[in-house]
LOVO-275831 format. One record per residue: x, y, z of N, C-alpha, C in turn; residue in one letter. Coordinates in pm, whole numbers. Each point is the difference from the previous one (the first is absolute). Example, Ala and Ser with C-alpha at 12.3 -4.5 7.8 and 13.67 -1.06 7.14 Angstrom:
# LOVO-275831
<site><n_u>1319</n_u><n_v>-569</n_v><n_w>780</n_w><ca_u>-89</ca_u><ca_v>119</ca_v><ca_w>0</ca_w><c_u>90</c_u><c_v>120</c_v><c_w>0</c_w><residu>a</residu></site>
<site><n_u>-35</n_u><n_v>105</n_v><n_w>-72</n_w><ca_u>82</ca_u><ca_v>119</ca_v><ca_w>6</ca_w><c_u>-77</c_u><c_v>109</c_v><c_w>73</c_w><residu>s</residu></site>
END
This chain:
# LOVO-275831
<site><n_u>766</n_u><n_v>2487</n_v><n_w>-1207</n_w><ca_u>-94</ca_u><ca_v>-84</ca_v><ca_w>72</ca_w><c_u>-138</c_u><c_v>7</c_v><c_w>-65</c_w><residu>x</residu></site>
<site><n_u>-34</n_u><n_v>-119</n_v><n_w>-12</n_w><ca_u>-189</ca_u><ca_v>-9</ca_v><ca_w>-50</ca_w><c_u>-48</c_u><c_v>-97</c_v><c_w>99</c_w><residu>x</residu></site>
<site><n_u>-172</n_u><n_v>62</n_v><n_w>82</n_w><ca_u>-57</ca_u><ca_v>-73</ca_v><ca_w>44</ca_w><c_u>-86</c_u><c_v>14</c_v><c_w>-131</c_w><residu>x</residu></site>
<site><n_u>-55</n_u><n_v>-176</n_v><n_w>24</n_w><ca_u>-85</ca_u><ca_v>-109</ca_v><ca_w>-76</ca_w><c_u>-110</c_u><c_v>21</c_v><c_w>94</c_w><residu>x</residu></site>
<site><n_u>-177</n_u><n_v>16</n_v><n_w>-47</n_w><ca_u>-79</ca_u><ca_v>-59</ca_v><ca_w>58</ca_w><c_u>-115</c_u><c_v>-51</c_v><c_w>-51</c_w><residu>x</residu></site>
<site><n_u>36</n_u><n_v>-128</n_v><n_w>39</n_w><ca_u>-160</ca_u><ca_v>-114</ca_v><ca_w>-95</ca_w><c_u>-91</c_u><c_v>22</c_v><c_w>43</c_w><residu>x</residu></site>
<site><n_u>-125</n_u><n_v>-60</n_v><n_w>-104</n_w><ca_u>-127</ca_u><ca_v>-15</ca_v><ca_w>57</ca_w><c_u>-71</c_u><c_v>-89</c_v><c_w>-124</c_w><residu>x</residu></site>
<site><n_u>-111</n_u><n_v>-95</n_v><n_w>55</n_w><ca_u>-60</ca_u><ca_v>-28</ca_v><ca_w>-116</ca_w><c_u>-2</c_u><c_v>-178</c_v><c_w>-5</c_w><residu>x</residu></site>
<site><n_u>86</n_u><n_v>-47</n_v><n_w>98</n_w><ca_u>15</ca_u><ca_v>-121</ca_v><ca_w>38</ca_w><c_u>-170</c_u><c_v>-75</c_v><c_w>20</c_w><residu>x</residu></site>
<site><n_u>3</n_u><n_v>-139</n_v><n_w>45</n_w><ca_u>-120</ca_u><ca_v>-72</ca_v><ca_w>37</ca_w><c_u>-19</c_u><c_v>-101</c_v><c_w>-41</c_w><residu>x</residu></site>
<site><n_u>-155</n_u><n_v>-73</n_v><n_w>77</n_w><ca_u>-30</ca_u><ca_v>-149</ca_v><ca_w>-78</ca_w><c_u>-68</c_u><c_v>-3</c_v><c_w>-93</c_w><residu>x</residu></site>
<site><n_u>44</n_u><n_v>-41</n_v><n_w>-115</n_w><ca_u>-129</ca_u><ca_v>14</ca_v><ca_w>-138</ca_w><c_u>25</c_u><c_v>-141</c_v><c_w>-31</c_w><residu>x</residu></site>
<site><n_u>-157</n_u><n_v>-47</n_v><n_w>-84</n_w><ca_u>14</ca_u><ca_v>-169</ca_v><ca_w>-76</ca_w><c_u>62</c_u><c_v>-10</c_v><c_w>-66</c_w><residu>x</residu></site>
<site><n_u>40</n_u><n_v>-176</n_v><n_w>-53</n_w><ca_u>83</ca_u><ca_v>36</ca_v><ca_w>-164</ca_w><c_u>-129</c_u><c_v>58</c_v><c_w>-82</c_w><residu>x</residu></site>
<site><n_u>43</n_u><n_v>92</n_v><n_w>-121</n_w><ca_u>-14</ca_u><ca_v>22</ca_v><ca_w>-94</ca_w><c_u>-32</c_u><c_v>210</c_v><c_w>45</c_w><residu>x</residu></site>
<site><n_u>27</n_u><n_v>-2</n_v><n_w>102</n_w><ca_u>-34</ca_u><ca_v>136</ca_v><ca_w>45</ca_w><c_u>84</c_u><c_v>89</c_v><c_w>-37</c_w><residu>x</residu></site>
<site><n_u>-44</n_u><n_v>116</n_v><n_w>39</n_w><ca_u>117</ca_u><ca_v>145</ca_v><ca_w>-56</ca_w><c_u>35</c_u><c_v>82</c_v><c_w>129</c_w><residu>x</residu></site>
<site><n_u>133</n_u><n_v>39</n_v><n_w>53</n_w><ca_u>27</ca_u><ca_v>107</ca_v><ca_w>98</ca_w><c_u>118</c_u><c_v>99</c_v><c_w>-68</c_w><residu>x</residu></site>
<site><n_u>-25</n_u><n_v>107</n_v><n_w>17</n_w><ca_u>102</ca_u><ca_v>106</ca_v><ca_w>-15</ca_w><c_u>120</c_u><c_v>40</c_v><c_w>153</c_w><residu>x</residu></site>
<site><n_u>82</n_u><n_v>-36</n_v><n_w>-27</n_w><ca_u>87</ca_u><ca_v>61</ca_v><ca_w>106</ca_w><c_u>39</c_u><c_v>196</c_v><c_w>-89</c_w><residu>x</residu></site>
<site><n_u>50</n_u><n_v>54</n_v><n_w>127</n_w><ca_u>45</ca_u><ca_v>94</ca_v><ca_w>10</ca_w><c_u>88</c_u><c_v>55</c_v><c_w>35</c_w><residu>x</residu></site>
<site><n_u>155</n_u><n_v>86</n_v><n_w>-16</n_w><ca_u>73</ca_u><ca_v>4</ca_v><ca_w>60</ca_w><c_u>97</c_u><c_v>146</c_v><c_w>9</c_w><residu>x</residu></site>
<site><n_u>-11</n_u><n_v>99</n_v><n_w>87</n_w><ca_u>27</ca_u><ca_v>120</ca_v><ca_w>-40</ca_w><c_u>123</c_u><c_v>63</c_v><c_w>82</c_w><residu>x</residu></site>
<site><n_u>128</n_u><n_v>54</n_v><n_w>-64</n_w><ca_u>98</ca_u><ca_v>24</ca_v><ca_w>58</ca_w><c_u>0</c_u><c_v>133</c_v><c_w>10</c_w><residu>x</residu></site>
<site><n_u>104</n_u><n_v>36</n_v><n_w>94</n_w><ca_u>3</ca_u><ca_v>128</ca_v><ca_w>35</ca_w><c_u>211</c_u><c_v>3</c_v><c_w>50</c_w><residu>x</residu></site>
<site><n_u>7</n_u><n_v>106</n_v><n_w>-37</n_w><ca_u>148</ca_u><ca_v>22</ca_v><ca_w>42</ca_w><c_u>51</c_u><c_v>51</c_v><c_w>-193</c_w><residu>x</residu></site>
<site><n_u>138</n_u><n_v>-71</n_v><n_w>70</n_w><ca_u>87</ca_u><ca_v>14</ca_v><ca_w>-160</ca_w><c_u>-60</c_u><c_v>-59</c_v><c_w>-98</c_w><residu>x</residu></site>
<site><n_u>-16</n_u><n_v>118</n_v><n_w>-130</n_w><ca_u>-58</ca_u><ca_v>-12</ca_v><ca_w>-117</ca_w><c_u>85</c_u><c_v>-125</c_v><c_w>-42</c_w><residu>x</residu></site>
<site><n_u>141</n_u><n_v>19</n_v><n_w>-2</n_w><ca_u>114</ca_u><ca_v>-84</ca_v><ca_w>-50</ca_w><c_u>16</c_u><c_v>-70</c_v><c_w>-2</c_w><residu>x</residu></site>
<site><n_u>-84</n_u><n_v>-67</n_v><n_w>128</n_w><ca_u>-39</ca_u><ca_v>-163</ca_v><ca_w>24</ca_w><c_u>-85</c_u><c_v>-91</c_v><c_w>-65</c_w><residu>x</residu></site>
<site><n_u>-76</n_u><n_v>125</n_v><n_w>-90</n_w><ca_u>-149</ca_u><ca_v>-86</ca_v><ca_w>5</ca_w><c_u>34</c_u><c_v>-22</c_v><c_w>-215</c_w><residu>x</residu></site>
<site><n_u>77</n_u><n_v>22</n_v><n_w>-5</n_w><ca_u>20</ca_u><ca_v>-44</ca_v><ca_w>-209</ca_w><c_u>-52</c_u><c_v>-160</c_v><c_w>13</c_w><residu>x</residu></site>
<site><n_u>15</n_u><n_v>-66</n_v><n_w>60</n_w><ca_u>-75</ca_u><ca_v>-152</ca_v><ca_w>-23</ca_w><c_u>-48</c_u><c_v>-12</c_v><c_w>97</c_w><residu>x</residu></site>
<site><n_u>-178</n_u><n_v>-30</n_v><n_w>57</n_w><ca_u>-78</ca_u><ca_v>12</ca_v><ca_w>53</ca_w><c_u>-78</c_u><c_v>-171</c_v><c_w>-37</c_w><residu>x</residu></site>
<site><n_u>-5</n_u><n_v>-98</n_v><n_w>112</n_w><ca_u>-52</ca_u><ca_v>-114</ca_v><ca_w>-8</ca_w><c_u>-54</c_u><c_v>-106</c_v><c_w>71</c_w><residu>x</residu></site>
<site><n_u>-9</n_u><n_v>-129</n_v><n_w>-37</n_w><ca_u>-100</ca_u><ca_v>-69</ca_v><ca_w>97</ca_w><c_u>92</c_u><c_v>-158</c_v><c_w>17</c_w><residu>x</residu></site>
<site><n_u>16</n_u><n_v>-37</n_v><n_w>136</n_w><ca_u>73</ca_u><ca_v>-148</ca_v><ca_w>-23</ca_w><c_u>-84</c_u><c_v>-57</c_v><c_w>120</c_w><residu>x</residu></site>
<site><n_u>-8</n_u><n_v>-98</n_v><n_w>-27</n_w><ca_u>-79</ca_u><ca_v>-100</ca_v><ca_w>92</ca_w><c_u>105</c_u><c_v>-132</c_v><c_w>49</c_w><residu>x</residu></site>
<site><n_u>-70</n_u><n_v>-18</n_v><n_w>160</n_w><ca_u>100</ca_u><ca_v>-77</ca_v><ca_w>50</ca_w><c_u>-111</c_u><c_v>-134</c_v><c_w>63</c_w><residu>x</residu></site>
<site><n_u>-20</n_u><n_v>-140</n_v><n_w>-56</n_w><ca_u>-96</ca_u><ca_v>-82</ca_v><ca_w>60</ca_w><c_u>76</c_u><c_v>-70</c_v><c_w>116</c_w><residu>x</residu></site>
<site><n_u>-46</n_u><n_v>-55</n_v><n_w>83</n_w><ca_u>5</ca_u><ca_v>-71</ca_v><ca_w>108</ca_w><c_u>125</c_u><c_v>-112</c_v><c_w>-72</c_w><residu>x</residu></site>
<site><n_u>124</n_u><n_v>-16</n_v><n_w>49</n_w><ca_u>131</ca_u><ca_v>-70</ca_v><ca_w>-41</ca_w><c_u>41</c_u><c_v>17</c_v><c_w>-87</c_w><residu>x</residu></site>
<site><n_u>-47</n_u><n_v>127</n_v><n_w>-82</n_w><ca_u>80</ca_u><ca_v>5</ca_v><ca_w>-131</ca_w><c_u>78</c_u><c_v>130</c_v><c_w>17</c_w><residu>x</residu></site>
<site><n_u>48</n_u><n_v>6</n_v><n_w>-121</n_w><ca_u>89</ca_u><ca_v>157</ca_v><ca_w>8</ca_w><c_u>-64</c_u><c_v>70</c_v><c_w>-49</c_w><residu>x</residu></site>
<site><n_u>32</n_u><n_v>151</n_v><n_w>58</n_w><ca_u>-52</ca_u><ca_v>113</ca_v><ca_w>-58</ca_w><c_u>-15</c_u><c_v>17</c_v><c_w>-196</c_w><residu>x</residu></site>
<site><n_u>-116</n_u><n_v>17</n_v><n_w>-76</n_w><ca_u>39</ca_u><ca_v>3</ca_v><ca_w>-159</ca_w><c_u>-70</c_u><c_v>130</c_v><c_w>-28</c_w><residu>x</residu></site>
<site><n_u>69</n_u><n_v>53</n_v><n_w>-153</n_w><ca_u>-63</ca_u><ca_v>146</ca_v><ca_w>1</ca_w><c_u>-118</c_u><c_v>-72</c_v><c_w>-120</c_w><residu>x</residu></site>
<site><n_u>-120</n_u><n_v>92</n_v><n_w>61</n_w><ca_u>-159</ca_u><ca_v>-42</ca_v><ca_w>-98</ca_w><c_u>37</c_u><c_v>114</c_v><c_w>-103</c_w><residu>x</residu></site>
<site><n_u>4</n_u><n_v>100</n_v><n_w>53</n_w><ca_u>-4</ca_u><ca_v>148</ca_v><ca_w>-105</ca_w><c_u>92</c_u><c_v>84</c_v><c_w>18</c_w><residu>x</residu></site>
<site><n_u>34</n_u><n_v>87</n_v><n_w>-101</n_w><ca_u>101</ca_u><ca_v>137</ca_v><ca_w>47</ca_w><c_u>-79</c_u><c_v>69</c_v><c_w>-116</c_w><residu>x</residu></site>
<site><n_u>71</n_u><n_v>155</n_v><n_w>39</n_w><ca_u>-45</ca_u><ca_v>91</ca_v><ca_w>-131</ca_w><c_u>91</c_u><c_v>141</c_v><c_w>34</c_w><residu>x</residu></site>
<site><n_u>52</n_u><n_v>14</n_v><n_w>-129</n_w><ca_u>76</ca_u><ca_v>90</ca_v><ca_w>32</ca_w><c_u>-37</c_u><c_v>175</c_v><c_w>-13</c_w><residu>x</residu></site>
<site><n_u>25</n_u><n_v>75</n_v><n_w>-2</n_w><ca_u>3</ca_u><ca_v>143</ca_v><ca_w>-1</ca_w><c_u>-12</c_u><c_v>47</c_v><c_w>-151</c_w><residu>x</residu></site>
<site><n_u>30</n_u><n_v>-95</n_v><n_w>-52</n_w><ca_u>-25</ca_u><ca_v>-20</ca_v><ca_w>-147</ca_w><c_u>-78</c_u><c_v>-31</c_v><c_w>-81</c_w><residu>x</residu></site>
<site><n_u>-65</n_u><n_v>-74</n_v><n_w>130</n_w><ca_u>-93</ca_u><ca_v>-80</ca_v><ca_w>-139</ca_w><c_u>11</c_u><c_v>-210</c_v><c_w>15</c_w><residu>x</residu></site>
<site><n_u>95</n_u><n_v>33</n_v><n_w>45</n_w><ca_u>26</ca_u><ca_v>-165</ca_v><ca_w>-54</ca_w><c_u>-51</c_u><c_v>-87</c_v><c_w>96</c_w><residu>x</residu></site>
<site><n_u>-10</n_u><n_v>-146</n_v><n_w>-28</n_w><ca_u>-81</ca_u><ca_v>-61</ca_v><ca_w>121</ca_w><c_u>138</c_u><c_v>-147</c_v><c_w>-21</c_w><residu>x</residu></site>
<site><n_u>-70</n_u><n_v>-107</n_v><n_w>66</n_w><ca_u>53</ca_u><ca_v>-92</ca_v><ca_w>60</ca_w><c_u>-49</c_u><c_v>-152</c_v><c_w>69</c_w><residu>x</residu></site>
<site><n_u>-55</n_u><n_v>-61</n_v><n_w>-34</n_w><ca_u>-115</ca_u><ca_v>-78</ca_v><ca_w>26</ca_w><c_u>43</c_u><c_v>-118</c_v><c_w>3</c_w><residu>x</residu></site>
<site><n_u>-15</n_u><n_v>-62</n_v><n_w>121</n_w><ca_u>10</ca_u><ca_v>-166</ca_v><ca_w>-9</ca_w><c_u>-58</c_u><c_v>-71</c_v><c_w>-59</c_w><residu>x</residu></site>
<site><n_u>21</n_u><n_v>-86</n_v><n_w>-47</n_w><ca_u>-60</ca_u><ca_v>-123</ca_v><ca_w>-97</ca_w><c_u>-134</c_u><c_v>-62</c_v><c_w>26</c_w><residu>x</residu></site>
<site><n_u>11</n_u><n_v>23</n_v><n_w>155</n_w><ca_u>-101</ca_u><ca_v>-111</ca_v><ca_w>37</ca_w><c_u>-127</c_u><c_v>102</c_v><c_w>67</c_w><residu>x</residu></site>
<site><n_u>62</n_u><n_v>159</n_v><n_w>-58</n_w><ca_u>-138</ca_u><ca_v>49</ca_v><ca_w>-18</ca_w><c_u>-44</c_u><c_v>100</c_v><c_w>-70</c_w><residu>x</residu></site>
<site><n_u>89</n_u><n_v>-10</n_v><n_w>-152</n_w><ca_u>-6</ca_u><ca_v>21</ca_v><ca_w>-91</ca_w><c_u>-195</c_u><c_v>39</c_v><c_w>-77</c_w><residu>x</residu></site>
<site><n_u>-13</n_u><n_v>102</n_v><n_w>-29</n_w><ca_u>-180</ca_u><ca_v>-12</ca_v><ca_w>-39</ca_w><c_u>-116</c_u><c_v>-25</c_v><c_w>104</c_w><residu>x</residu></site>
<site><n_u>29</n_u><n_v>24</n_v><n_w>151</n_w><ca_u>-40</ca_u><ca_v>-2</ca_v><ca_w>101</ca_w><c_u>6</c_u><c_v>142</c_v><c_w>64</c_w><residu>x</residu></site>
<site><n_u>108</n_u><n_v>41</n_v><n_w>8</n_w><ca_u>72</ca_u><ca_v>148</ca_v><ca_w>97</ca_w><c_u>3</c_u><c_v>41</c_v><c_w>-77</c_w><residu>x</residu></site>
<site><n_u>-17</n_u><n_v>131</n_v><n_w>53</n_w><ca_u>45</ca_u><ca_v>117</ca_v><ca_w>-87</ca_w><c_u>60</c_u><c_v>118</c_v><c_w>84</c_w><residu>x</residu></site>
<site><n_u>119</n_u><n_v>9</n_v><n_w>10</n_w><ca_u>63</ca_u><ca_v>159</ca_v><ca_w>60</ca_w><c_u>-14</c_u><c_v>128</c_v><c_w>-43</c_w><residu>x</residu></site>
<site><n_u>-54</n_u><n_v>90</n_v><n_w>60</n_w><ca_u>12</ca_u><ca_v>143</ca_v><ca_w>-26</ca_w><c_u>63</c_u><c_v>68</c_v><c_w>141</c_w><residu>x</residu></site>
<site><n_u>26</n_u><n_v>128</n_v><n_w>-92</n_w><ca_u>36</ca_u><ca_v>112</ca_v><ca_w>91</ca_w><c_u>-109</c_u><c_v>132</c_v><c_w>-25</c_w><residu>x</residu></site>
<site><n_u>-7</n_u><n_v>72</n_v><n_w>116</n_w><ca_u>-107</ca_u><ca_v>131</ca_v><ca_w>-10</ca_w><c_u>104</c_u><c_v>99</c_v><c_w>-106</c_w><residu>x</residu></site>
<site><n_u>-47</n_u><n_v>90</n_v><n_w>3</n_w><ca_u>19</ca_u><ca_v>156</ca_v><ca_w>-73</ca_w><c_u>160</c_u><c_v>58</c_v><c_w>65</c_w><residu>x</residu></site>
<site><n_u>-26</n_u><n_v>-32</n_v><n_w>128</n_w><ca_u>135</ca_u><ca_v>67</ca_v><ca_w>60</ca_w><c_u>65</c_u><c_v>-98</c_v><c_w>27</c_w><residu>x</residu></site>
<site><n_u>-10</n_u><n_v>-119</n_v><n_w>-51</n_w><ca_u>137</ca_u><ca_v>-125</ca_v><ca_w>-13</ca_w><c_u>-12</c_u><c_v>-11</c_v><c_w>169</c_w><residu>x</residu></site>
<site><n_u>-56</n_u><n_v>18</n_v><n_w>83</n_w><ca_u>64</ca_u><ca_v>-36</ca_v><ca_w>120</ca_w><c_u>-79</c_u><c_v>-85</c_v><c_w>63</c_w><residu>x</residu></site>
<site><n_u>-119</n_u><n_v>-103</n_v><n_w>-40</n_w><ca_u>-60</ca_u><ca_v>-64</ca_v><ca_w>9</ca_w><c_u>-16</c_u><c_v>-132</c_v><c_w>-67</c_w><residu>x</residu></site>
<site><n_u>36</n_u><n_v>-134</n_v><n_w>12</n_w><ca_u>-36</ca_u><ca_v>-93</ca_v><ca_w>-47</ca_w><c_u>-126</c_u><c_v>-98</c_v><c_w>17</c_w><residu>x</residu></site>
<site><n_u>-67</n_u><n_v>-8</n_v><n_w>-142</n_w><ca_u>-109</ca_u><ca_v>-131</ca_v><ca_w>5</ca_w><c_u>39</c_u><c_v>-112</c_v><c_w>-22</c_w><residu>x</residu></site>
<site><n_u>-66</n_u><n_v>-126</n_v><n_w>69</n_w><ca_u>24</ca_u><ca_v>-105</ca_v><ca_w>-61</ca_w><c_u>-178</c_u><c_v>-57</c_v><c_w>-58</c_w><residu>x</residu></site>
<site><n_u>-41</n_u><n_v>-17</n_v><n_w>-104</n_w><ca_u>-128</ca_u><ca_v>-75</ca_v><ca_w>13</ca_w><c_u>36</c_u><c_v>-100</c_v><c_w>-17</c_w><residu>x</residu></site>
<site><n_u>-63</n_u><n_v>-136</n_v><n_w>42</n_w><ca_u>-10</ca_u><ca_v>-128</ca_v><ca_w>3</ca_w><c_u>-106</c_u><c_v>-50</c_v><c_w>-12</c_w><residu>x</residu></site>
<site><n_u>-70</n_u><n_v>-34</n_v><n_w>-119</n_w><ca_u>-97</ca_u><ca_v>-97</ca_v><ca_w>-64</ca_w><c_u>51</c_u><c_v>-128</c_v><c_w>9</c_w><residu>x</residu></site>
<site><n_u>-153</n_u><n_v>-73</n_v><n_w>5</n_w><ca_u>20</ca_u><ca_v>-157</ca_v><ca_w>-23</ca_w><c_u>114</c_u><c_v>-75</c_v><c_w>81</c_w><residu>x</residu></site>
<site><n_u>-22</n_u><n_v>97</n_v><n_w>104</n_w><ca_u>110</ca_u><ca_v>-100</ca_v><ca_w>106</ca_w><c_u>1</c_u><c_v>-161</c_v><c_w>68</c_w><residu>x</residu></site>
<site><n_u>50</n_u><n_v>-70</n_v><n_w>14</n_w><ca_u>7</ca_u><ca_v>-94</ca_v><ca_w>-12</ca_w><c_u>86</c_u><c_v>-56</c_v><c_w>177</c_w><residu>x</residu></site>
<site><n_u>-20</n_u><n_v>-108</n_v><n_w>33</n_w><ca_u>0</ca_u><ca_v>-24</ca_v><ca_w>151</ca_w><c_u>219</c_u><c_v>-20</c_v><c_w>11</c_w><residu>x</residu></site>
<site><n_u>68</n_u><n_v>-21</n_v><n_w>-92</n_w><ca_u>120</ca_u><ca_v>16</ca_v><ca_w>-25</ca_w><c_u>41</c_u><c_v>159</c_v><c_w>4</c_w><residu>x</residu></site>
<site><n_u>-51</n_u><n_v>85</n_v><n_w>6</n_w><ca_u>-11</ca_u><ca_v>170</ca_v><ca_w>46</ca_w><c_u>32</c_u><c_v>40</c_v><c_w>99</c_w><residu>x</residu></site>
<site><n_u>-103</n_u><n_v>-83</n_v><n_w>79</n_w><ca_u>99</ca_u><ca_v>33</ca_v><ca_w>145</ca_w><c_u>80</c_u><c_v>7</c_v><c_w>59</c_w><residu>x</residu></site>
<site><n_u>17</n_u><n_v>152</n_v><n_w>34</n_w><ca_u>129</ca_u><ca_v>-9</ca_v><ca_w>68</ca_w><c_u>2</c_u><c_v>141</c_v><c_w>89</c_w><residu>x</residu></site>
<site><n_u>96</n_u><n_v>47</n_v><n_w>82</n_w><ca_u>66</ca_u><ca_v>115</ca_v><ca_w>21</ca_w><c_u>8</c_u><c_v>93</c_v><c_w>-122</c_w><residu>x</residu></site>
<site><n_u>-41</n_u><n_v>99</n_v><n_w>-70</n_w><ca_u>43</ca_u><ca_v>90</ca_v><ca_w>-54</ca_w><c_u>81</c_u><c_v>119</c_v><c_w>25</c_w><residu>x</residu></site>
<site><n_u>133</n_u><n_v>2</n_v><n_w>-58</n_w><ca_u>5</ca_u><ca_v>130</ca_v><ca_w>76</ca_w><c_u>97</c_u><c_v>102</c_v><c_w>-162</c_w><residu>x</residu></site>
<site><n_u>-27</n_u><n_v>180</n_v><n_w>67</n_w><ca_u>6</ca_u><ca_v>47</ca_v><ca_w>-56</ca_w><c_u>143</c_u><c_v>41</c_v><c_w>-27</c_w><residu>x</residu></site>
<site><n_u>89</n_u><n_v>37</n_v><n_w>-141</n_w><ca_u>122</ca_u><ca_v>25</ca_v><ca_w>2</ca_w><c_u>27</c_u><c_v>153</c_v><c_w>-83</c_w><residu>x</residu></site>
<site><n_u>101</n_u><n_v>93</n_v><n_w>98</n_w><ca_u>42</ca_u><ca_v>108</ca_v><ca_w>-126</ca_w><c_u>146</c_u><c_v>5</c_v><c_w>10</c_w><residu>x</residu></site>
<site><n_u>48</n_u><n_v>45</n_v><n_w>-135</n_w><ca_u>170</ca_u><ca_v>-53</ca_v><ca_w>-14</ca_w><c_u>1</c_u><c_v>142</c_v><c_w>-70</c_w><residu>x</residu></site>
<site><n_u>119</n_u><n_v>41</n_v><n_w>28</n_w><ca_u>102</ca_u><ca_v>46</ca_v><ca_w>-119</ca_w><c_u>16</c_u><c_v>-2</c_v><c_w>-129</c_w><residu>x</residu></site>
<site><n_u>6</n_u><n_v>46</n_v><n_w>-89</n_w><ca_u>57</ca_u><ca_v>-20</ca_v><ca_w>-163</ca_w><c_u>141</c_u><c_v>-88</c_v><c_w>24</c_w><residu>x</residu></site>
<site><n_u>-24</n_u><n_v>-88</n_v><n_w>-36</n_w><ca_u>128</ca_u><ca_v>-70</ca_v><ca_w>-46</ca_w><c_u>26</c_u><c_v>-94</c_v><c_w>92</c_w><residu>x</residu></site>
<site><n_u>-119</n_u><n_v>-44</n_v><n_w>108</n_w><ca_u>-4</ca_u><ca_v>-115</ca_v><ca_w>131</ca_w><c_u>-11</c_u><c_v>-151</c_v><c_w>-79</c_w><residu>x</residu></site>
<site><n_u>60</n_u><n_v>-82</n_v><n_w>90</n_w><ca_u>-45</ca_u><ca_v>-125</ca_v><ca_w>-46</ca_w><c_u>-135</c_u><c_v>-56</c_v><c_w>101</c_w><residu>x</residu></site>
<site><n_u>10</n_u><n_v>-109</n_v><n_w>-67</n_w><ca_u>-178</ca_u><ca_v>-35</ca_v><ca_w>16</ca_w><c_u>49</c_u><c_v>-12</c_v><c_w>155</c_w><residu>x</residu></site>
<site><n_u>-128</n_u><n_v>15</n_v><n_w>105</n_w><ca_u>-39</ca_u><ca_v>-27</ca_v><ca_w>112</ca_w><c_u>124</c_u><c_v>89</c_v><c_w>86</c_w><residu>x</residu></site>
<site><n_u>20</n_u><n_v>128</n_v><n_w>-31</n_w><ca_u>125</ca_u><ca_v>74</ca_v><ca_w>53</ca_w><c_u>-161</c_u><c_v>148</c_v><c_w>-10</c_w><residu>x</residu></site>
<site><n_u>53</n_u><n_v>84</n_v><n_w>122</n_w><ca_u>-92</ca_u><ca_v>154</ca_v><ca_w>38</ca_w><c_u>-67</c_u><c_v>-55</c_v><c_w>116</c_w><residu>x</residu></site>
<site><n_u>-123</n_u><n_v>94</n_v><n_w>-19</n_w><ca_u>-71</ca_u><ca_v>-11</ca_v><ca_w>119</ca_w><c_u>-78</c_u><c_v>-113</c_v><c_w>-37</c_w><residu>x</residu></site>
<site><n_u>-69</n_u><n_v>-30</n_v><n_w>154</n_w><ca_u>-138</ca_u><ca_v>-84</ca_v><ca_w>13</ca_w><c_u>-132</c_u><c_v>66</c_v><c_w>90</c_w><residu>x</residu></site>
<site><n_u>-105</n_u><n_v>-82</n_v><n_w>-73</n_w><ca_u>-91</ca_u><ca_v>64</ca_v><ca_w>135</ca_w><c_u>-54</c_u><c_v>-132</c_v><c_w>100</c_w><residu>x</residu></site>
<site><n_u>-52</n_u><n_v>34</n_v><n_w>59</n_w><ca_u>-13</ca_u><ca_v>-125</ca_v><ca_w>113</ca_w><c_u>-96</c_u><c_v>-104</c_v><c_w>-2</c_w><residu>x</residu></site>
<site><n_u>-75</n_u><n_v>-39</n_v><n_w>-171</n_w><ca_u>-30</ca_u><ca_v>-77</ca_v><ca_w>0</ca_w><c_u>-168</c_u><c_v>13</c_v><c_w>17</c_w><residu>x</residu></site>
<site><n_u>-76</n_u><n_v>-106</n_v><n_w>-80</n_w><ca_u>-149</ca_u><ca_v>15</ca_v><ca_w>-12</ca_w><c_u>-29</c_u><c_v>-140</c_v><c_w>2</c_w><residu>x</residu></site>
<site><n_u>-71</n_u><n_v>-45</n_v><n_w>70</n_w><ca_u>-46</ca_u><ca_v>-148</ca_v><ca_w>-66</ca_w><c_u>-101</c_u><c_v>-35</c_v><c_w>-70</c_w><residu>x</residu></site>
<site><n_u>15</n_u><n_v>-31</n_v><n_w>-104</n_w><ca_u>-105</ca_u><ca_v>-104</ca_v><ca_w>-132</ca_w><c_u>-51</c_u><c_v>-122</c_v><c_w>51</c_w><residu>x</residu></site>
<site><n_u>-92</n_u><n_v>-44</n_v><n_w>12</n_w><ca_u>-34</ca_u><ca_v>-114</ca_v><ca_w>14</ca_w><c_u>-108</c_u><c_v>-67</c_v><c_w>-60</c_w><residu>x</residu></site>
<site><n_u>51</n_u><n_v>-85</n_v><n_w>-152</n_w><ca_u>-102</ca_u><ca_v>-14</ca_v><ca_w>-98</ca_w><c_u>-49</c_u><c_v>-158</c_v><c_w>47</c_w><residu>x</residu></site>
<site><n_u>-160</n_u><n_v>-19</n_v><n_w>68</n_w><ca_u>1</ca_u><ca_v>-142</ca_v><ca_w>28</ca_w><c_u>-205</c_u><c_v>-1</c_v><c_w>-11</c_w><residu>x</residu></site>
<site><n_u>-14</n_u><n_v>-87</n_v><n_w>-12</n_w><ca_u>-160</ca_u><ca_v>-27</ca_v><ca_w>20</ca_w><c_u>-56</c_u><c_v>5</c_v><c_w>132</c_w><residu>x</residu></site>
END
């Protein structure tokens, strides 16, 4: 079992910057891919970021050179920064930790932060 807990959500303009935050606690075992998927109003859930225990990351297209994922020192913490956000951003964020060897959108979740990039 891993509890997820966000923070870091809010309303910023376009072109603004917010950091979410997201820090688990429980099984280490859970947390090898540690990430970020956003869910907008009628669409489906999509993953923005992952990063693994390794090193490796994972980045959607459409915010590619914008985000950037990290993890702290003791891996049990995920960042998301988000520069130059843009009013298509908005959404539900929420936080994900999986297993070694999970497929996408499979582990835990946390309950969600809201972004809201608008003038």
């Amino acid at each position: 079992q891993v509890q997820l807990v966000e923070s870091g959500g809010g309303l910023v303009q376009p072109g603004g910057s917010l950091r979410l935050s997201c820090a688990a606690s429980g099984s280490s075992r859970s947390i090898f891919t540690m990430g970020w998927y956003r869910q907008a109003p009628g669409k489906q859930r999509e993953l923005v970021a992952a990063m693994t225990l390794l090193g490796g990351t994972n980045y959607a297209d459409s915010v590619k050179g914008r985000f950037t994922i990290s993890r702290d020192n003791a891996k049990t913490t995920v960042f998301l920064q988000m520069n130059s956000l843009k009013p298509e951003d908005t959404a539900v964020y929420y936080c994900n930790s999986a297993p070694y060897g999970s497929g996408s959108g499979q582990g835990y979740w946390g309950q969600g932060t809201q972004v809201t990039v608008s003038s």
